[in-house]
N, C-alpha and C positions, 0 to 999 in steps of 0.2 A: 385356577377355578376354585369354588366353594363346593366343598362337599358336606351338607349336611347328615348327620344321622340319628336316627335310622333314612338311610336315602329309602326315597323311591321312584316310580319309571324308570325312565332312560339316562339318570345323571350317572352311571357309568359310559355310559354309551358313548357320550361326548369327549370323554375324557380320550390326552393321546397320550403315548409313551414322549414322558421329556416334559408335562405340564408341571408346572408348580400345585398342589392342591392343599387347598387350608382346609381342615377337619374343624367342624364342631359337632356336638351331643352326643352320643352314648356311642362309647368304643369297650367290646371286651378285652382283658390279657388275659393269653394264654400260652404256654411255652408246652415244654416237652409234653412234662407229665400231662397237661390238661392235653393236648393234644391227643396221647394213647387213650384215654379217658373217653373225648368226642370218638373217637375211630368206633367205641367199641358199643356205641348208643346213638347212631346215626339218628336211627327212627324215632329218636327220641333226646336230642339234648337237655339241659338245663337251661338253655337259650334259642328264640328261635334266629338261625341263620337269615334269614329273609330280611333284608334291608339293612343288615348290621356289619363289622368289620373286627376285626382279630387283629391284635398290638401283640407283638413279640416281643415282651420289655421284661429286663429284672428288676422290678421295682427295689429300692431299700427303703429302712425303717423311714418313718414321716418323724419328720424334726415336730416338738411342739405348735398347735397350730394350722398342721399342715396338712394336703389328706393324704401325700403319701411325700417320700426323699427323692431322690434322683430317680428317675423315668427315662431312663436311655434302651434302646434297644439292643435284640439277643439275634444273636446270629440263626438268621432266617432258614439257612438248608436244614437245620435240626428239625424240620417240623415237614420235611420235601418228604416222608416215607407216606403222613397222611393226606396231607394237601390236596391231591388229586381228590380222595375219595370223601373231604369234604364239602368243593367244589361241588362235587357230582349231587352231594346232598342239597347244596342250597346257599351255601354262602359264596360269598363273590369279591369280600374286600379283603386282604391278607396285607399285613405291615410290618416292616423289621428290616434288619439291614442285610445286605451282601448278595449276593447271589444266589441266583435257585436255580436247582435240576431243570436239563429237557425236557421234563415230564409235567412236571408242575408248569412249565411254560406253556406248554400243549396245551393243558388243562385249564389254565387260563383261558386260552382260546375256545379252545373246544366249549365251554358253560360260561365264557362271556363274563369272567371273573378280571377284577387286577392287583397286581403286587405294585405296592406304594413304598418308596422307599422313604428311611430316616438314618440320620446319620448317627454314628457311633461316636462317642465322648460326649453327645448333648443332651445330656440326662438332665441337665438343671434346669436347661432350655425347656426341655420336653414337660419336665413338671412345673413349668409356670403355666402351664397352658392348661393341668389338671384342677379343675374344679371341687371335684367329690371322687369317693372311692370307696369300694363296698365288695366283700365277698358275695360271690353268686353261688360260686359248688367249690365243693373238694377243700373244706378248710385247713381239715389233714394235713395238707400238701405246704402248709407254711406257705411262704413268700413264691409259691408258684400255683398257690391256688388260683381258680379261675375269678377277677375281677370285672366291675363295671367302672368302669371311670367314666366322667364327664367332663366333656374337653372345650375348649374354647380355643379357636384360631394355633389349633394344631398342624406343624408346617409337615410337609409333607413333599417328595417330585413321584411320580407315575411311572417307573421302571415298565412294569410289564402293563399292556392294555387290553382292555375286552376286542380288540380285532385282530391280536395276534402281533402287536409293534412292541417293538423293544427296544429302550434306551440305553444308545451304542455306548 
C-alpha cells in the first residue's frame, strides 16, 4: 500500500502487520537525542505529530549534489523508553529497524499507532528515495539533529499495526 504524508483519516487503519508500504512526502528523523528532547516538550514540539512519521536513520555526510549520504536505519528500541508517551501525544507512525519493547507494542495498540519497518545495510537504497533535507530543531546535535526529509517511494513492511497485529 501507499502511504502518503502527512496521511490523513484512516490510511493507518487499513494497514496490516506483513503489508509492504511505499512512503512518500514529508518524513521527520529523529534518533536518541531528538527523542529525549520530544519527551520533554510534548505540549509543544517543533513538529506537529498529527499526520506525520519519525525515521530512525543515521544519516552521513551528503556526497556533492546530494541532499544527504547513506540513510539506513538505527536501531529502533533506543527510542522504546519514549515511544509510548509520544504515541499518547499524537503521533502514530514510528520507522527503524529491529525490534521493540511490549510496551511500545501495546502502545501501538492502545493510540492506533504503527512501527514500519526498514532494513538495515540499505542506506544507499534508502537515500535514493530522499528528495530534500533540512534541519527542523536541535542543530547542536550535529548529524542527530532533528530533520525533514522528502521522500519519494520510500520502501517500507508494517511490523506492528493500529489493531494490535504483529509481523511474526
Amino acid at each position: 500500500m501507499n502511504l502518503e504524508l502527512p496521511y490523513s483519516g484512516c490510511a493507518l487503519e487499513r494497514m496490516r502487520a506483513g503489508d509492504e508500504v511505499i512512503i512518500s512526502g514529508r518524513l521527520y528523523v529523529g534518533r536518541d537525542q531528538v527523542h529525549k528532547r520530544l519527551f520533554t516538550c510534548l505540549d509543544n514540539p517543533p513538529f506537529s505529530f498529527k499526520g506525520n512519521a519519525v525515521y530512525y536513520m543515521g544519516p552521513s555526510p551528503a556526497p556533492q549534489g546530494y541532499p544527504v549520504g547513506a540513510a539506513g536505519p538505527t536501531t529502533s528500541s533506543r527510542m522504546d523508553p519514549y515511544s509510548p508517551s509520544l504515541l499518547e501525544a499524537g503521533l502514530r507512525v514510528m520507522i527503524g529497524k529491529g525490534p521493540r519493547s511490549v510496551e511500545v507494542q501495546r502502545a501501538c495498540a492502545r493510540f492506533h499507532g504503527v512501527y514500519l519497518y526498514t532494513y538495515g545495510g540499505c542506506g544507499a537504497l534508502y537515500s535514493s528515495c530522499i528528495k530534500s533535507c533540512r534541519i527542523v530543531a536541535y542543530p547542536e546535535l550535529g548529524p542527530e539533529a532533528l530533520l525533514e526529509l522528502e521522500v519519494e517511494n520510500f520502501p517500507s513492511i508494517c511490523f506492528y499495526d493500529a489493531h494490535g497485529g504483529k509481523l511474526r
